[in-house]
C-alpha positions in Angstrom: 175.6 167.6 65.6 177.6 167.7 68.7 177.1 164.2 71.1 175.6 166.8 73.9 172.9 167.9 71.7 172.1 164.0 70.3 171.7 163.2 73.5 169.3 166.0 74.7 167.1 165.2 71.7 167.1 161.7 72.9 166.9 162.4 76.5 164.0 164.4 76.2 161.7 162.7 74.0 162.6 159.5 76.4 161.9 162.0 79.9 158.2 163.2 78.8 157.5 159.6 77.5 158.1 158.3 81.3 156.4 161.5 82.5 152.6 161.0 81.0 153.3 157.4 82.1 154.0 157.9 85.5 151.2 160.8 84.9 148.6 158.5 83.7 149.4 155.2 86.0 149.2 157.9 88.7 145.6 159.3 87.4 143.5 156.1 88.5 141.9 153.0 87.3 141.8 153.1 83.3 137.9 152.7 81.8 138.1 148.9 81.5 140.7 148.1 83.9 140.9 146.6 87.0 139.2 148.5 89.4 137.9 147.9 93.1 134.4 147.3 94.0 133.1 148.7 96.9 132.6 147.3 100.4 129.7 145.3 101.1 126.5 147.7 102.6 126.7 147.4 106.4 125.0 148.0 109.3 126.2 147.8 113.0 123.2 147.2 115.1 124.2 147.8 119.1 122.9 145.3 121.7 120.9 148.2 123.0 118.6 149.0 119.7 118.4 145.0 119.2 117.2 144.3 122.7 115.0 147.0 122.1 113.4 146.7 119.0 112.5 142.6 120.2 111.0 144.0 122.9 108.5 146.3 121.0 107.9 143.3 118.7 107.2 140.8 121.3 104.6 143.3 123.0 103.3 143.7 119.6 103.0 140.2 119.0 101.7 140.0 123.4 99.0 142.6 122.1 98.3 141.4 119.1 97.7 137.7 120.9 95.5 139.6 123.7 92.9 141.1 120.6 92.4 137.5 119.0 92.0 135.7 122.6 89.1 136.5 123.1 87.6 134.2 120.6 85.1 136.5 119.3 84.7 138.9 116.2 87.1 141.6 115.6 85.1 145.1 116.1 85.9 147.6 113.6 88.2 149.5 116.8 90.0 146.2 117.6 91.1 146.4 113.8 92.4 149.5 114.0 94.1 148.7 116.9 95.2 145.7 115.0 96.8 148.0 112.3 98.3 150.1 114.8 100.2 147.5 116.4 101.6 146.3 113.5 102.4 149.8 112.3 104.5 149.9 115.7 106.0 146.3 114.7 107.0 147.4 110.9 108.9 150.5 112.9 110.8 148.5 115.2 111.9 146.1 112.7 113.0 149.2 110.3 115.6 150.2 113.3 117.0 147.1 112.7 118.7 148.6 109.3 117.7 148.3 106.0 117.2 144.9 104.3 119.6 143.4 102.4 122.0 144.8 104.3 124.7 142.9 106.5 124.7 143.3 109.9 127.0 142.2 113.1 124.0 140.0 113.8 123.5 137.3 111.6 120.3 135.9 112.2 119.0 139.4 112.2 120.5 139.8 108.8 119.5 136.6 107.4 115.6 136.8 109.1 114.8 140.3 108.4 113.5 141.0 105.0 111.2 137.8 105.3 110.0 139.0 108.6 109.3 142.4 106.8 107.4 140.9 104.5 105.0 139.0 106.4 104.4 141.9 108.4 103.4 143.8 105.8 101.2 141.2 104.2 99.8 141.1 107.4 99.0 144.7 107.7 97.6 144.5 104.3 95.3 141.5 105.2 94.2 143.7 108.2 93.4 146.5 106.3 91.4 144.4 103.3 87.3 144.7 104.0 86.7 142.5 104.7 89.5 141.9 106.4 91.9 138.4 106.8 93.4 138.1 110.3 95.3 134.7 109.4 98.7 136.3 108.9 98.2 138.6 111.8 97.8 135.3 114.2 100.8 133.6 112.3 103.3 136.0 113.6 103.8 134.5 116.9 105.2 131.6 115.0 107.6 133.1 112.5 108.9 134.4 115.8 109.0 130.9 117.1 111.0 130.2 114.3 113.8 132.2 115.6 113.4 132.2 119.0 111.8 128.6 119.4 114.9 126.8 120.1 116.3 129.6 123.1 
């Protein structure tokens, strides 16, 4: 065997060794290897839809203050209008962005879900027969939890 040919049967054995490497280092993260982990949901929130969305909920929460004022049994249309309004508050805290989602707003982000929640227990409440208007009058103050100290 000539040194030309010892070398090609070397040389190329050695050339498509290197070439599924590179092949396969080029092809992506291997099952079980390090991979990377997706960024973190988030959601930008402008000025604009914030200012707007605590206005709706502070007139709901106005409203809502107006119905149990007047220091006298709910009729059956104040409830609806009771469950309307807080229909109208569960919408303007879902432009807010999803829960559990970061947001460029901190206290937004970290306040959000539980506000969800009592709203919707609220709602519920409303809507029970008979129905329970304690959570519906406790809104002003999980607002007052936030905003109490501005």
């Amino acid at each position: 065997m000539k040194r030309g040919q010892t070398m090609c049967r070397v040389a190329m054995p050695a050339a498509l060794v290197v070439a599924i490497a590179v092949a396969v280092a080029c092809a992506g993260p291997r099952a079980g290897g390090p991979q990377e982990s997706p960024a973190p949901a988030f959601s930008y929130i402008t000025d604009e839809q914030l200012e707007s969305a605590m206005w709706e909920l502070a007139a709901g929460v106005e409203s809502l203050r107006m119905i149990f004022a007047k220091r006298q049994p709910i009729r059956p249309d104040q409830r609806e209008e009771v469950i309307r309004i807080l229909d109208q508050m569960i919408a303007a805290a879902d432009e807010l962005g999803p829960d559990g989602v970061s947001s460029n707003h901190p206290r937004v982000t970290h306040n959000l879900g539980r506000f969800r929640e009592k709203l919707a227990i609220a709602r519920d409440s409303a809507s029970l027969k008979p129905p329970r208007y304690y959570l519906v009058g406790n809104l002003s103050g999980t607002c007052l939890a936030c905003h109490g100290s501005q």
